[in-house]
mmJSON file of the N, C-alpha and C atoms, coordinates in Angstrom:
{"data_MODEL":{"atom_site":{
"group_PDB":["ATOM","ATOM","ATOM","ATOM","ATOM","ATOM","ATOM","ATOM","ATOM","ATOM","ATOM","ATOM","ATOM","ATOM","ATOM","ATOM","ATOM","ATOM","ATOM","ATOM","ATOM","ATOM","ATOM","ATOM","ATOM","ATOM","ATOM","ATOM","ATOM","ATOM","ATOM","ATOM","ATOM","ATOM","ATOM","ATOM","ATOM","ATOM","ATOM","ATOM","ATOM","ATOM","ATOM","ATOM","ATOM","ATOM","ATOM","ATOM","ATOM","ATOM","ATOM","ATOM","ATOM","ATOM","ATOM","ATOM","ATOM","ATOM","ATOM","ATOM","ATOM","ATOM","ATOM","ATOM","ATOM","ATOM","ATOM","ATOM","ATOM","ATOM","ATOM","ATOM","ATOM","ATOM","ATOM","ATOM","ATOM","ATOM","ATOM","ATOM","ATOM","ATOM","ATOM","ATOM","ATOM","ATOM","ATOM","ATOM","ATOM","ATOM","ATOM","ATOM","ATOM","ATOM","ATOM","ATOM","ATOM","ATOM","ATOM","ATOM","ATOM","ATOM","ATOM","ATOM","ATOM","ATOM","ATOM","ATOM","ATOM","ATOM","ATOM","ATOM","ATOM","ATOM","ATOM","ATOM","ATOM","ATOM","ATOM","ATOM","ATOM","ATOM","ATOM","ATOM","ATOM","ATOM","ATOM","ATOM","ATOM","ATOM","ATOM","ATOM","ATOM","ATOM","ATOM","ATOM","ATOM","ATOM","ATOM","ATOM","ATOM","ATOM","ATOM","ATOM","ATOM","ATOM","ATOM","ATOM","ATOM","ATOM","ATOM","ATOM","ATOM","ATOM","ATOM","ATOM","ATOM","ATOM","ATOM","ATOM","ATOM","ATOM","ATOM","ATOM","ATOM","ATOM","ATOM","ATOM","ATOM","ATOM","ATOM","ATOM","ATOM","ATOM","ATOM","ATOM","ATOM","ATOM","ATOM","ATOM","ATOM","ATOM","ATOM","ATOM","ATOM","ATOM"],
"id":[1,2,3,4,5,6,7,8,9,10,11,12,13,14,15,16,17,18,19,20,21,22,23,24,25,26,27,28,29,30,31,32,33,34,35,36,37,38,39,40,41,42,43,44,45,46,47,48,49,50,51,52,53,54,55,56,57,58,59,60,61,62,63,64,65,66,67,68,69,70,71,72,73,74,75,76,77,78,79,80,81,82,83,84,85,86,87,88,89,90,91,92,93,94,95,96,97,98,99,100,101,102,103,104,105,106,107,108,109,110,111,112,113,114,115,116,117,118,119,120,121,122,123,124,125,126,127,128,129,130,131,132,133,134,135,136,137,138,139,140,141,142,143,144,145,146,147,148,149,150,151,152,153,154,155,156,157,158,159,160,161,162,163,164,165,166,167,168,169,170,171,172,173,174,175,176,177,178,179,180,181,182,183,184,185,186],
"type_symbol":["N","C","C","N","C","C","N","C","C","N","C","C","N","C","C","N","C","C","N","C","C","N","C","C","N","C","C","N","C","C","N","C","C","N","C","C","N","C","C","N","C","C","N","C","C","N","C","C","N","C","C","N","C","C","N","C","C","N","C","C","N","C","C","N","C","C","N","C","C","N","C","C","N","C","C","N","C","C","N","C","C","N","C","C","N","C","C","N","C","C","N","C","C","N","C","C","N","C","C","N","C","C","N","C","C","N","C","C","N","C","C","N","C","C","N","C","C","N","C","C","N","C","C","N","C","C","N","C","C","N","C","C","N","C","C","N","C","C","N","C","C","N","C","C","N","C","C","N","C","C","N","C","C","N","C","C","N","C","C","N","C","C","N","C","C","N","C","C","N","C","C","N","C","C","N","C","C","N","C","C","N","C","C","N","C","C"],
"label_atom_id":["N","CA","C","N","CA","C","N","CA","C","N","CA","C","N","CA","C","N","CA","C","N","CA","C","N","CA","C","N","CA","C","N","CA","C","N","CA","C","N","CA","C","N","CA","C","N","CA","C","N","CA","C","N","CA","C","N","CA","C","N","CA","C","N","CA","C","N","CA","C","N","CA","C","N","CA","C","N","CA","C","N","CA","C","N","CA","C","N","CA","C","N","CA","C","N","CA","C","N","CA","C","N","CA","C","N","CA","C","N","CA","C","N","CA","C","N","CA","C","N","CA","C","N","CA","C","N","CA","C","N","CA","C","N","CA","C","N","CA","C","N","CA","C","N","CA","C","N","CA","C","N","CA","C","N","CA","C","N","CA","C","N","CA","C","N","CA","C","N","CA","C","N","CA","C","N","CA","C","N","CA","C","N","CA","C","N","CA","C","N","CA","C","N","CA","C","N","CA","C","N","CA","C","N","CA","C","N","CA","C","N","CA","C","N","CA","C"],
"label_alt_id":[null,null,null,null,null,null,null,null,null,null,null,null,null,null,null,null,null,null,null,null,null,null,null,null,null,null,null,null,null,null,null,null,null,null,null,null,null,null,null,null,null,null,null,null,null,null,null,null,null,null,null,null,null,null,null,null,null,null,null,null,null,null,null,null,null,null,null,null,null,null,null,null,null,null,null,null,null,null,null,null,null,null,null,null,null,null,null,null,null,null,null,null,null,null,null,null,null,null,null,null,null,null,null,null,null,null,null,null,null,null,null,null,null,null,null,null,null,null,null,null,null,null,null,null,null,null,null,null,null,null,null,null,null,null,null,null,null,null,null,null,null,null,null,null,null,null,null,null,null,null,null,null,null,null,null,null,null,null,null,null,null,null,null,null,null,null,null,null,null,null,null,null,null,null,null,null,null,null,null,null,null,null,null,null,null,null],
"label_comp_id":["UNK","UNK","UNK","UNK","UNK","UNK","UNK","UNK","UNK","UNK","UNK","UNK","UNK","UNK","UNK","UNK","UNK","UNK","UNK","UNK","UNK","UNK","UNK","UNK","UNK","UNK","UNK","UNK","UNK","UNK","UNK","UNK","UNK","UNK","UNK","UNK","UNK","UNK","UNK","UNK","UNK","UNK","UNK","UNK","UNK","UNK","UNK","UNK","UNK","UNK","UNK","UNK","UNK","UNK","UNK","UNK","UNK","UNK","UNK","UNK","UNK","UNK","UNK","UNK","UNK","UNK","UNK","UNK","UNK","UNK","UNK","UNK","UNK","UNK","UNK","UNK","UNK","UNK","UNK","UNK","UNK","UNK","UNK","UNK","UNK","UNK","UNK","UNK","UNK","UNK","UNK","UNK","UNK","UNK","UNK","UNK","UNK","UNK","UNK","UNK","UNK","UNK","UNK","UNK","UNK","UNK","UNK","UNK","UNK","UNK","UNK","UNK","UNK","UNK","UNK","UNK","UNK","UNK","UNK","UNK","UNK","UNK","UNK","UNK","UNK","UNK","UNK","UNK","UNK","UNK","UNK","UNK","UNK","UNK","UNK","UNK","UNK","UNK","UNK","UNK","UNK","UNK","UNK","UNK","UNK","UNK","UNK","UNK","UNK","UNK","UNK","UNK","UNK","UNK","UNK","UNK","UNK","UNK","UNK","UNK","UNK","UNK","UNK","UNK","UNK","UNK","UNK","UNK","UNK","UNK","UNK","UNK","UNK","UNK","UNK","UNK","UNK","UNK","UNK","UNK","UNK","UNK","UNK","UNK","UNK","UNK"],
"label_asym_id":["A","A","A","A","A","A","A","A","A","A","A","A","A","A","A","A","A","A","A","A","A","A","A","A","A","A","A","A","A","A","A","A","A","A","A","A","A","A","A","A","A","A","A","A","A","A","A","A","A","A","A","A","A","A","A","A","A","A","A","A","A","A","A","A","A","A","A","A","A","A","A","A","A","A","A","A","A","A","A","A","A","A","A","A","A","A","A","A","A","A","A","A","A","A","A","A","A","A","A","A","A","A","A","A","A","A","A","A","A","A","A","A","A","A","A","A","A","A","A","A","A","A","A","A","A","A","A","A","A","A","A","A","A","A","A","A","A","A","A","A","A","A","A","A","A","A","A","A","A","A","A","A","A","A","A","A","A","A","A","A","A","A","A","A","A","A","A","A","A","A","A","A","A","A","A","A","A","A","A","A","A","A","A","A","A","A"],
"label_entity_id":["1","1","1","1","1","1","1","1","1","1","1","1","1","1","1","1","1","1","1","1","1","1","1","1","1","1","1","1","1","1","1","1","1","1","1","1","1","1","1","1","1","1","1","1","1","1","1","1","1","1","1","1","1","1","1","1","1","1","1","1","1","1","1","1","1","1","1","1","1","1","1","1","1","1","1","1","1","1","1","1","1","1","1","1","1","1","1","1","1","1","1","1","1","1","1","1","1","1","1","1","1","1","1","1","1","1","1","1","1","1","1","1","1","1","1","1","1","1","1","1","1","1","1","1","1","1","1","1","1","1","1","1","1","1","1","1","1","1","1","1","1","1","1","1","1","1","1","1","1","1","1","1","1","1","1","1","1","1","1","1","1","1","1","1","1","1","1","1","1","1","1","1","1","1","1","1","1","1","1","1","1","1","1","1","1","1"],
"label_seq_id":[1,1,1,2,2,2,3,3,3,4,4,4,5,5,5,6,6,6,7,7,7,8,8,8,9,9,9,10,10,10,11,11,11,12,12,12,13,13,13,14,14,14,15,15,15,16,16,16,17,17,17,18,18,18,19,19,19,20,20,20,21,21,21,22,22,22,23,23,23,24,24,24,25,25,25,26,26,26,27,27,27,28,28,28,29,29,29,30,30,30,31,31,31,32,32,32,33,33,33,34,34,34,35,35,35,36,36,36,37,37,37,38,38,38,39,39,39,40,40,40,41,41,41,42,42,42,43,43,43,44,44,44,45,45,45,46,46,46,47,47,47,48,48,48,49,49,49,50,50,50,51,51,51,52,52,52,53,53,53,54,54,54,55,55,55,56,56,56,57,57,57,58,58,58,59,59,59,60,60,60,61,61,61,62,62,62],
"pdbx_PDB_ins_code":[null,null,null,null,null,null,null,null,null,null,null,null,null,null,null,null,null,null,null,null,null,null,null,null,null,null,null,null,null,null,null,null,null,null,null,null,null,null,null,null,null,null,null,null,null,null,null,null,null,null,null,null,null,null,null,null,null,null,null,null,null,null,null,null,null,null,null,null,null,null,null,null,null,null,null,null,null,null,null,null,null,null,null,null,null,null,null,null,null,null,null,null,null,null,null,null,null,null,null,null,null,null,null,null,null,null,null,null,null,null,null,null,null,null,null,null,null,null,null,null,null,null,null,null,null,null,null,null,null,null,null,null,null,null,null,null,null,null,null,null,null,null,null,null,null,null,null,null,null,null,null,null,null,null,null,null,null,null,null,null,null,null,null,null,null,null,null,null,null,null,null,null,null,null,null,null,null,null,null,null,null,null,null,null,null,null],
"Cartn_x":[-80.91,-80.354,-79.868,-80.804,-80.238,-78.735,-78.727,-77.041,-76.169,-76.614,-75.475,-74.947,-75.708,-75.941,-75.355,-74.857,-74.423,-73.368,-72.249,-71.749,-70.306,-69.24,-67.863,-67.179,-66.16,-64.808,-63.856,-64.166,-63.122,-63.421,-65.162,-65.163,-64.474,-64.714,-64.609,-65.312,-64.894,-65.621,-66.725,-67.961,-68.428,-68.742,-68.592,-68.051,-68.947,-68.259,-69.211,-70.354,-71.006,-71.97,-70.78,-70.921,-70.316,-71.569,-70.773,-71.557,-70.519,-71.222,-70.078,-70.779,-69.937,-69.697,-69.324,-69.831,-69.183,-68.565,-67.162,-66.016,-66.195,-65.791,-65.906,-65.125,-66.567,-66.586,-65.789,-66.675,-66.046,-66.851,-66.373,-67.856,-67.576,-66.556,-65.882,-66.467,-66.767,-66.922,-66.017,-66.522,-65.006,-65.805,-65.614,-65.831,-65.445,-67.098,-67.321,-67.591,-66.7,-66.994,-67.581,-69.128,-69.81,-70.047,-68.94,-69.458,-70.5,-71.567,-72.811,-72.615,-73.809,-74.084,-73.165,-73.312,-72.556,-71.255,-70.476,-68.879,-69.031,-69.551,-69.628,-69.449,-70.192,-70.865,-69.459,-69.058,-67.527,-66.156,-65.996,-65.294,-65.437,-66.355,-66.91,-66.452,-66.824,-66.577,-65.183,-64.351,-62.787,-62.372,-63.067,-62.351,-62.387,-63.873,-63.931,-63.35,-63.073,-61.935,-60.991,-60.253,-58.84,-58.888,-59.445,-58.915,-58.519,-59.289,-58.916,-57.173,-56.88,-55.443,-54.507,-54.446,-53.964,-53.85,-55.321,-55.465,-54.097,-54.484,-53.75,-52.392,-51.62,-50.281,-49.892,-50.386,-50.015,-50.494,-51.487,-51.908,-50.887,-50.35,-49.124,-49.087,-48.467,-48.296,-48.794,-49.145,-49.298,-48.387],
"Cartn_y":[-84.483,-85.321,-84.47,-83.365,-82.52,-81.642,-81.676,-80.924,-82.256,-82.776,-83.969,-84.709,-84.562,-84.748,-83.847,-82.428,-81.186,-81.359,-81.751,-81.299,-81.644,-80.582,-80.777,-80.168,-80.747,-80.25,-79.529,-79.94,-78.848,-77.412,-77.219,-75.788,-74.92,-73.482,-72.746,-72.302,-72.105,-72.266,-70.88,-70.393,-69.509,-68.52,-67.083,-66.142,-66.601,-66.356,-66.698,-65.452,-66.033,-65.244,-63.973,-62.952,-61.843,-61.487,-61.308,-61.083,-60.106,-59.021,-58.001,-58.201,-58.594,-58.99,-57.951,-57.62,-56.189,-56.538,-55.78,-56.759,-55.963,-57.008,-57.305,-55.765,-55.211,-53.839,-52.549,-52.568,-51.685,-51.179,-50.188,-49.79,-50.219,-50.866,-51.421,-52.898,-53.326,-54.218,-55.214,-56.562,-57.122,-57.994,-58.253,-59.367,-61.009,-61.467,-62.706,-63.594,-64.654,-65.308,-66.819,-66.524,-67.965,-69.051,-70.057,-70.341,-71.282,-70.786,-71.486,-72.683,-73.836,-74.967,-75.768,-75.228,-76.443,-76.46,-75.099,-75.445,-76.011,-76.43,-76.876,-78.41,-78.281,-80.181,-80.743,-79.693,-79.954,-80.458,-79.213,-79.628,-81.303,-81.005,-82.461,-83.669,-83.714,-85.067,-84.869,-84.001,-84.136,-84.51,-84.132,-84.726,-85.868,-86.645,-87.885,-89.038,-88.175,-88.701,-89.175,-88.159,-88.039,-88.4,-88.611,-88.56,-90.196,-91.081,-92.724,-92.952,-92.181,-92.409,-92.12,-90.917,-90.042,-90.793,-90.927,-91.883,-93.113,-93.932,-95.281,-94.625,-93.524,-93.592,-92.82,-91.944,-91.838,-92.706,-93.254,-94.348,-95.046,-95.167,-95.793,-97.67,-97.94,-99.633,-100.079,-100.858,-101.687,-103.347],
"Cartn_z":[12.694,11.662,10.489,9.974,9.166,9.151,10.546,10.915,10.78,11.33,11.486,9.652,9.152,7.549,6.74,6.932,6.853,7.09,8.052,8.732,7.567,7.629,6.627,7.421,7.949,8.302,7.465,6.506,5.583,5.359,5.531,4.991,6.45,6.129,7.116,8.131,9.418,10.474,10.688,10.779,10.759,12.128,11.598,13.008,14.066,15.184,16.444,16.916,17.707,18.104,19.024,19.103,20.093,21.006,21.874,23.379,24.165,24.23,25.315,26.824,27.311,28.942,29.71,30.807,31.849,32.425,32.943,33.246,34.972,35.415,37.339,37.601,38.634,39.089,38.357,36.655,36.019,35.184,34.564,32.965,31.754,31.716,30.25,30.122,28.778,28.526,27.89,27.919,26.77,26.277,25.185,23.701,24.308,23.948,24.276,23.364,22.413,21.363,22.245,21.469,21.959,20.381,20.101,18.808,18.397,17.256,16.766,16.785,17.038,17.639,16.167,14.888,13.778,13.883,14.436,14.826,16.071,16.987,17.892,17.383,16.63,16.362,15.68,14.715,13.788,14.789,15.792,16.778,17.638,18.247,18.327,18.088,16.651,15.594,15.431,15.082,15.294,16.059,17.695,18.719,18.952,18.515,18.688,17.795,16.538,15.72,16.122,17.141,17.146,18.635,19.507,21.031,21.223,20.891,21.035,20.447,19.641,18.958,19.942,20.5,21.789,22.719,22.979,24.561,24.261,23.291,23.349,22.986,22.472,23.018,23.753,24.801,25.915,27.571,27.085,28.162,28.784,30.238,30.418,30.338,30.15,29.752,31.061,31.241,33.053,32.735],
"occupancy":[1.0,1.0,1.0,1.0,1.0,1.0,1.0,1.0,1.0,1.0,1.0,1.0,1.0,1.0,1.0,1.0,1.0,1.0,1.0,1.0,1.0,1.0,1.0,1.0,1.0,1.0,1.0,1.0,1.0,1.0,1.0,1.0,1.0,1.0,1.0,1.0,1.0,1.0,1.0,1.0,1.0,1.0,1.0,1.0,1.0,1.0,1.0,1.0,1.0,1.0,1.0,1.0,1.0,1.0,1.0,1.0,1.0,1.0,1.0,1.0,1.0,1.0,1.0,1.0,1.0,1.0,1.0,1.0,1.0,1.0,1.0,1.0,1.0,1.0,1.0,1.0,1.0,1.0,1.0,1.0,1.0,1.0,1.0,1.0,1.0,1.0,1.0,1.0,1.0,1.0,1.0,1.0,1.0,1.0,1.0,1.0,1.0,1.0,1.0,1.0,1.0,1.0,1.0,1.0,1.0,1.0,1.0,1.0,1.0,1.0,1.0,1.0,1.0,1.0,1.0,1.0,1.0,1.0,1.0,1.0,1.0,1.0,1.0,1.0,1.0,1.0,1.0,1.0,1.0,1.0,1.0,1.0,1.0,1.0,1.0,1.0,1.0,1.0,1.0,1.0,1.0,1.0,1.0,1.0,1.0,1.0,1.0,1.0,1.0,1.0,1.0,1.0,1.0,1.0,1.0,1.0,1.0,1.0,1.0,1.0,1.0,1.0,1.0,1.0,1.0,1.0,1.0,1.0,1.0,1.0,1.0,1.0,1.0,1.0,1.0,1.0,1.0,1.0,1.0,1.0,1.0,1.0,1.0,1.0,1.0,1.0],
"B_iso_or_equiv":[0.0,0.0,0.0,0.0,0.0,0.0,0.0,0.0,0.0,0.0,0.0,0.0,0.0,0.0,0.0,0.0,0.0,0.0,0.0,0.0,0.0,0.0,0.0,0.0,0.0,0.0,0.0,0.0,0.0,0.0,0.0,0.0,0.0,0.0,0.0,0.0,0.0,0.0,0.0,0.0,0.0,0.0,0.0,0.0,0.0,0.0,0.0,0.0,0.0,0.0,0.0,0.0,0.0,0.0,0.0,0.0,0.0,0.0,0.0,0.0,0.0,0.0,0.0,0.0,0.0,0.0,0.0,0.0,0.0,0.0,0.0,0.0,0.0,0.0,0.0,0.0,0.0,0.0,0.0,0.0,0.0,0.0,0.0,0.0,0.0,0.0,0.0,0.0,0.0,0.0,0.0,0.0,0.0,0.0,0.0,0.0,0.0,0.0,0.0,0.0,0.0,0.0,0.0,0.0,0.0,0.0,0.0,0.0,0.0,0.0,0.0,0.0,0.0,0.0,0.0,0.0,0.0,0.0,0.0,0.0,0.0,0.0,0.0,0.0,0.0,0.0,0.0,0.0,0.0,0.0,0.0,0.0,0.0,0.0,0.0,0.0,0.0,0.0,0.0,0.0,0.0,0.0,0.0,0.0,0.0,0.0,0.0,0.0,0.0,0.0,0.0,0.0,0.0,0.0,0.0,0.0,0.0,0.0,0.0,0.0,0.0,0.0,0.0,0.0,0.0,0.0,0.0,0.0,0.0,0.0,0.0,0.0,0.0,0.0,0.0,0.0,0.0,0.0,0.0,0.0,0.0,0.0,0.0,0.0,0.0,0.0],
"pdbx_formal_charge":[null,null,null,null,null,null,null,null,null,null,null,null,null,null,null,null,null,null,null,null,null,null,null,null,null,null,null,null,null,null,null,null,null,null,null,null,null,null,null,null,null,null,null,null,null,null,null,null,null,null,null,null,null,null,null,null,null,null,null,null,null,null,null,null,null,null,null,null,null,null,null,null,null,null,null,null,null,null,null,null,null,null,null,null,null,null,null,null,null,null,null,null,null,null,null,null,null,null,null,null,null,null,null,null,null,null,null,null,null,null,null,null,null,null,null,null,null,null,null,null,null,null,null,null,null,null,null,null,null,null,null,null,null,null,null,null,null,null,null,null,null,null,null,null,null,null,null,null,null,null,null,null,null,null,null,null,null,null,null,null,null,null,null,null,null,null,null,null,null,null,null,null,null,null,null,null,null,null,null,null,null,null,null,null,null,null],
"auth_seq_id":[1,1,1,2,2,2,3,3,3,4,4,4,5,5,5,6,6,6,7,7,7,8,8,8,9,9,9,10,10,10,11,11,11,12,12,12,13,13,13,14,14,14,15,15,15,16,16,16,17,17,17,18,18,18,19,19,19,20,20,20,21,21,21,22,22,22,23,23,23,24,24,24,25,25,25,26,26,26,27,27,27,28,28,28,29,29,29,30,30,30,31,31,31,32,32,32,33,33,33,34,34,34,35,35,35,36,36,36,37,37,37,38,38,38,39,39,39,40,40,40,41,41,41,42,42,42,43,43,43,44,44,44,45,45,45,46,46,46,47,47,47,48,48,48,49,49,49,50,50,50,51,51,51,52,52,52,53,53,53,54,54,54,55,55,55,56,56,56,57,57,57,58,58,58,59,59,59,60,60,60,61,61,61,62,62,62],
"auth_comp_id":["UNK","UNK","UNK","UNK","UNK","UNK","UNK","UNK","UNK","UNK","UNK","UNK","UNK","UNK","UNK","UNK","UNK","UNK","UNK","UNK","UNK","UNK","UNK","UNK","UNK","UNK","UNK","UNK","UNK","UNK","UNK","UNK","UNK","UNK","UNK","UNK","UNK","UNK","UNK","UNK","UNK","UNK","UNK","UNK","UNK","UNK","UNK","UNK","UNK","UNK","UNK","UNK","UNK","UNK","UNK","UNK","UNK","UNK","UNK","UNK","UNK","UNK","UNK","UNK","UNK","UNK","UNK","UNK","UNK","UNK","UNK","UNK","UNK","UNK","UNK","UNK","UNK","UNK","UNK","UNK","UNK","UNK","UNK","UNK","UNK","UNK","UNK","UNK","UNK","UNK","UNK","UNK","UNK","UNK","UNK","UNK","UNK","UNK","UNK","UNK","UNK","UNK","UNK","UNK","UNK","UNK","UNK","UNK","UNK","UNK","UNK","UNK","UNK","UNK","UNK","UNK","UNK","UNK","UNK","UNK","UNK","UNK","UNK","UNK","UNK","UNK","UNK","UNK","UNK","UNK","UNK","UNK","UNK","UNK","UNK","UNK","UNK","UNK","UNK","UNK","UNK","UNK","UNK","UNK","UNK","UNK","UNK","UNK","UNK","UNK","UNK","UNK","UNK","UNK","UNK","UNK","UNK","UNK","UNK","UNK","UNK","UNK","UNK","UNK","UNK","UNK","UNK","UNK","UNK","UNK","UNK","UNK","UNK","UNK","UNK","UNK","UNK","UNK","UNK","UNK","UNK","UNK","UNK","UNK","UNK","UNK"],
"auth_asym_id":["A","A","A","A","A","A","A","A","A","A","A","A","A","A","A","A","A","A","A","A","A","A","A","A","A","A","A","A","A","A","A","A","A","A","A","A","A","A","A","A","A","A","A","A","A","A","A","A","A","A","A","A","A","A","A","A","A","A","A","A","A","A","A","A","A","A","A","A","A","A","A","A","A","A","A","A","A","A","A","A","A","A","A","A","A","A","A","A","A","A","A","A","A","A","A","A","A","A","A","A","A","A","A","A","A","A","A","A","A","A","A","A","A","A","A","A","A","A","A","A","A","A","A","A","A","A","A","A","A","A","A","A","A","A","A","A","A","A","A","A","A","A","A","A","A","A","A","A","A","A","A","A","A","A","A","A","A","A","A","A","A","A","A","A","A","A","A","A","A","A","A","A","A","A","A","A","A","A","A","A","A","A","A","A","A","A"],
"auth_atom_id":["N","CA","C","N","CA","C","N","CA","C","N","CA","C","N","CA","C","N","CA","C","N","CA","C","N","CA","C","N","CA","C","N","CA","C","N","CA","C","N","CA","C","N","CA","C","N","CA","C","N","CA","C","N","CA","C","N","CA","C","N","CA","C","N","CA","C","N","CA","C","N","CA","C","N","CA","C","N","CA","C","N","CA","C","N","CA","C","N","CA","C","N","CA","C","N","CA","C","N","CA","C","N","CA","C","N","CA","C","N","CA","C","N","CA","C","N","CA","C","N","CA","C","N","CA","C","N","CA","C","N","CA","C","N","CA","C","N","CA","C","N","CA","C","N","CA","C","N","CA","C","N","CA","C","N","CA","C","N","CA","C","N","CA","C","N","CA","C","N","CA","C","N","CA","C","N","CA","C","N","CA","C","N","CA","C","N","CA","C","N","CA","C","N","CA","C","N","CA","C","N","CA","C","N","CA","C","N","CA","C","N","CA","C","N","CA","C"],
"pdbx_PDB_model_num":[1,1,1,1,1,1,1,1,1,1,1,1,1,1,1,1,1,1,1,1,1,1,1,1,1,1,1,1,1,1,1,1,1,1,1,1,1,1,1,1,1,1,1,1,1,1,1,1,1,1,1,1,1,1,1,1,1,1,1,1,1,1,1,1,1,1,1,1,1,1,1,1,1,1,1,1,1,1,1,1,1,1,1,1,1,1,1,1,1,1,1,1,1,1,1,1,1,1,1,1,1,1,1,1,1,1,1,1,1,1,1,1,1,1,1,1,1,1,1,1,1,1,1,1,1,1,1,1,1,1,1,1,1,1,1,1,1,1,1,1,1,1,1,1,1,1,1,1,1,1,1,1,1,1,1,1,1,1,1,1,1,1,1,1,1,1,1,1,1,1,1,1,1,1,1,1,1,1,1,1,1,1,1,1,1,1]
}}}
């Protein structure tokens, strides 16, 4: 409840966790952005904002 109580779309989104990944049969690694659970939650609530608007005008007429 405390995140959800928190939560502002306007501020800025905070860096993600990095995770270096070993890349398929090699010694090099590559940069893995996993982002923290409150941009997660931000994303989220935008989408659920915004996806019902979408849906109903591309939904085809019957």
């Amino acid at each position: 409840m405390q995140l959800a109580s928190s939560l502002d779309i306007r501020e800025k989104a905070k860096p993600s966790r990095r995770v270096w990944v070993p890349k398929f049969e090699k010694t090099e690694k590559r940069p893995l952005g996993i982002p923290i659970i409150s941009c997660r939650a931000k994303q989220s609530l935008v989408k659920m904002a915004l996806e019902p608007g979408w849906e109903a005008k591309f939904e085809p007429w019957f």
